[in-house]
C-alpha positions in Angstrom: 6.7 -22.2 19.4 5.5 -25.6 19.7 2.8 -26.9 16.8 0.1 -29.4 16.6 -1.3 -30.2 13.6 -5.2 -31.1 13.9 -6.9 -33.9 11.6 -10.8 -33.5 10.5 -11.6 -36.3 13.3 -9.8 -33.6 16.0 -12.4 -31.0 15.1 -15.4 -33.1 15.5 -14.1 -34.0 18.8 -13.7 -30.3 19.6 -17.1 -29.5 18.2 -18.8 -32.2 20.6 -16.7 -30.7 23.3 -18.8 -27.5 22.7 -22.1 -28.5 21.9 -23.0 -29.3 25.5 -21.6 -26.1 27.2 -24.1 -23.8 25.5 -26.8 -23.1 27.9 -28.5 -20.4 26.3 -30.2 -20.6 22.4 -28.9 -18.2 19.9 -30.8 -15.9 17.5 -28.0 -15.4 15.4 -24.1 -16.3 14.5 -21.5 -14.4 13.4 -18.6 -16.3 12.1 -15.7 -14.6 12.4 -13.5 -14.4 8.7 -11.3 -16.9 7.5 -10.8 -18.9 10.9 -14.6 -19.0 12.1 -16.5 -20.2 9.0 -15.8 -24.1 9.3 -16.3 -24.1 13.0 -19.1 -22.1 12.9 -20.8 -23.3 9.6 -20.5 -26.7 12.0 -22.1 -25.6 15.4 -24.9 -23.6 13.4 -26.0 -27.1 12.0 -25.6 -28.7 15.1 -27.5 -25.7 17.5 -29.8 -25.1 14.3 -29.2 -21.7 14.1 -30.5 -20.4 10.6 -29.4 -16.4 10.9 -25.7 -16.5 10.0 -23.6 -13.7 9.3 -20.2 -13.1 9.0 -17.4 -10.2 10.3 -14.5 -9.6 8.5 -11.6 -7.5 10.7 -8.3 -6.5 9.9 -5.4 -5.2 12.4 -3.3 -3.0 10.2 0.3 -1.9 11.3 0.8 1.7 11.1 4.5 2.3 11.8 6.9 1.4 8.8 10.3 0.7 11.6 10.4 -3.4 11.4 11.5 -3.3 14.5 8.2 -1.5 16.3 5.9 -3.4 13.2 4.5 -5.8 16.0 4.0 -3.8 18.6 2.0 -1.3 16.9 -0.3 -3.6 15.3 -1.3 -4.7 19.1 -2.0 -1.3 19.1 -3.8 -0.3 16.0 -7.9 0.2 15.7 -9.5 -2.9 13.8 -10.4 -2.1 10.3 -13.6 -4.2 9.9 -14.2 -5.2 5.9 -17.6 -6.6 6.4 -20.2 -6.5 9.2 -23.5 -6.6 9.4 -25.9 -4.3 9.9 -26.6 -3.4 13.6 -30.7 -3.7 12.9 -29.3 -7.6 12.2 -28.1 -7.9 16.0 -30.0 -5.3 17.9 -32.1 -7.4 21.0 -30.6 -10.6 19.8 -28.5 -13.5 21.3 -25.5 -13.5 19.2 -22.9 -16.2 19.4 -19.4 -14.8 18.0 -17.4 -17.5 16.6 -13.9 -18.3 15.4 -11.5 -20.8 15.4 -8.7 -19.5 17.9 -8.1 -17.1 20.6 -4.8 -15.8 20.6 -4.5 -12.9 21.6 -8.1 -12.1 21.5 -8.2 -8.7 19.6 -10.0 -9.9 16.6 -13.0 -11.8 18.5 -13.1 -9.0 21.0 -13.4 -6.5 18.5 -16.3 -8.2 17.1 -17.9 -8.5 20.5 -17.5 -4.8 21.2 -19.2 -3.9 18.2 -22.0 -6.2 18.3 -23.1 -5.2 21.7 -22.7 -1.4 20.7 -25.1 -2.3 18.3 -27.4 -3.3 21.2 -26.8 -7.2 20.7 -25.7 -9.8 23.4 -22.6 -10.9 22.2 -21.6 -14.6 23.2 -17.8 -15.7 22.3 -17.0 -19.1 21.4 -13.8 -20.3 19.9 -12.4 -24.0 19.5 -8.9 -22.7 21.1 -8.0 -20.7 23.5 -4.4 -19.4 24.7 -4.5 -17.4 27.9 -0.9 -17.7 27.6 -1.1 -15.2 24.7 -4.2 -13.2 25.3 -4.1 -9.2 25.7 -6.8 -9.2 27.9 -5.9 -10.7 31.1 -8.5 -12.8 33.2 -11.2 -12.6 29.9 -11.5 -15.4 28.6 -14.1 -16.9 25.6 -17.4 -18.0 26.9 -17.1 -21.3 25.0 -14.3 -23.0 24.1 -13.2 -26.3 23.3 -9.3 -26.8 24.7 -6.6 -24.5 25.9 -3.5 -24.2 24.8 -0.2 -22.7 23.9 0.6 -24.5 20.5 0.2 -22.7 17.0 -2.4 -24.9 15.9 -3.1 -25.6 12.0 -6.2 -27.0 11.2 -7.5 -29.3 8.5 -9.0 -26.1 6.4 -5.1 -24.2 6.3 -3.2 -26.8 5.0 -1.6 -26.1 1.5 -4.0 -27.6 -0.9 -2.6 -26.0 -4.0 -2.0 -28.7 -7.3 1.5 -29.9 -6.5 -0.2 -31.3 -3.0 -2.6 -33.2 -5.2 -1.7 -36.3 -6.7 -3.0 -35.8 -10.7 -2.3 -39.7 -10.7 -4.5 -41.0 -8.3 -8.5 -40.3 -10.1 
């Protein structure tokens, strides 16, 4: 699988991509953990959204053959570690974000459950691969780019103290 590694300068770019597709104002975010915090912590500064919240969702596998570990984690039910409470997104505009759809399971999730607790879910990632994606012709309501790299952005790369130079303060 091809990759493309993203700089700090790509993200902005993304970012202003966004900003003016959204049409509608939000009355709250949630920011979909570990991928969505940066890109969301971003876009509720720029849309000044002050009610952020965040979703935490886990896919585990259930079947211990190596062999069938893949395919039934595309089939397991999302464990979600955190969520908030559905009196936090009843009647409200809610814009879902993280930073990739892949194949879509984690943000859809999330969607799901904030319109079963009566809010009106709004997707928006910086990514999307339709070329991956579980779900067909469904696509996010925002995004950014398309495409069918593995992307790694700024936030993911290694930043442990052998990549820091001790030498250079």
């Amino acid at each position: 699988m091809r990759r493309e590694i993203l700089t700090w300068s790509d993200v902005d770019k993304l970012i202003d991509h966004l900003i003016p597709q959204f049409e509608t104002e939000f009355d709250a975010m949630v920011m979909i953990t570990r991928g969505g915090l940066i890109p969301g912590g971003m876009l509720a500064e720029a849309l000044n959204i002050t009610n952020i919240l965040i979703a935490a969702v886990d896919f585990p596998a259930e079947m211990e053959m190596e062999k069938q570990r893949e395919k039934s984690r595309l089939l397991a039910w999302p464990t979600f570690a955190q969520f908030p409470d559905n009196s936090l997104l009843v009647g409200r505009r809610v814009l879902i974000v993280d930073d990739v759809w892949g194949s879509g399971r984690t943000i859809t999730a999330v969607k799901n459950r904030v319109s079963g607790a009566g809010g009106i879910p709004y997707t928006c990632v910086l990514h999307f691969n339709p070329y991956r994606s579980l779900f067909g012709t469904v696509r996010p309501d925002y995004y950014a780019a398309i495409t069918d790299a593995h992307i790694v952005y700024p936030w993911e790369i290694h930043r442990g103290p052998e990549g820091v130079l001790l030498n250079s303060f």
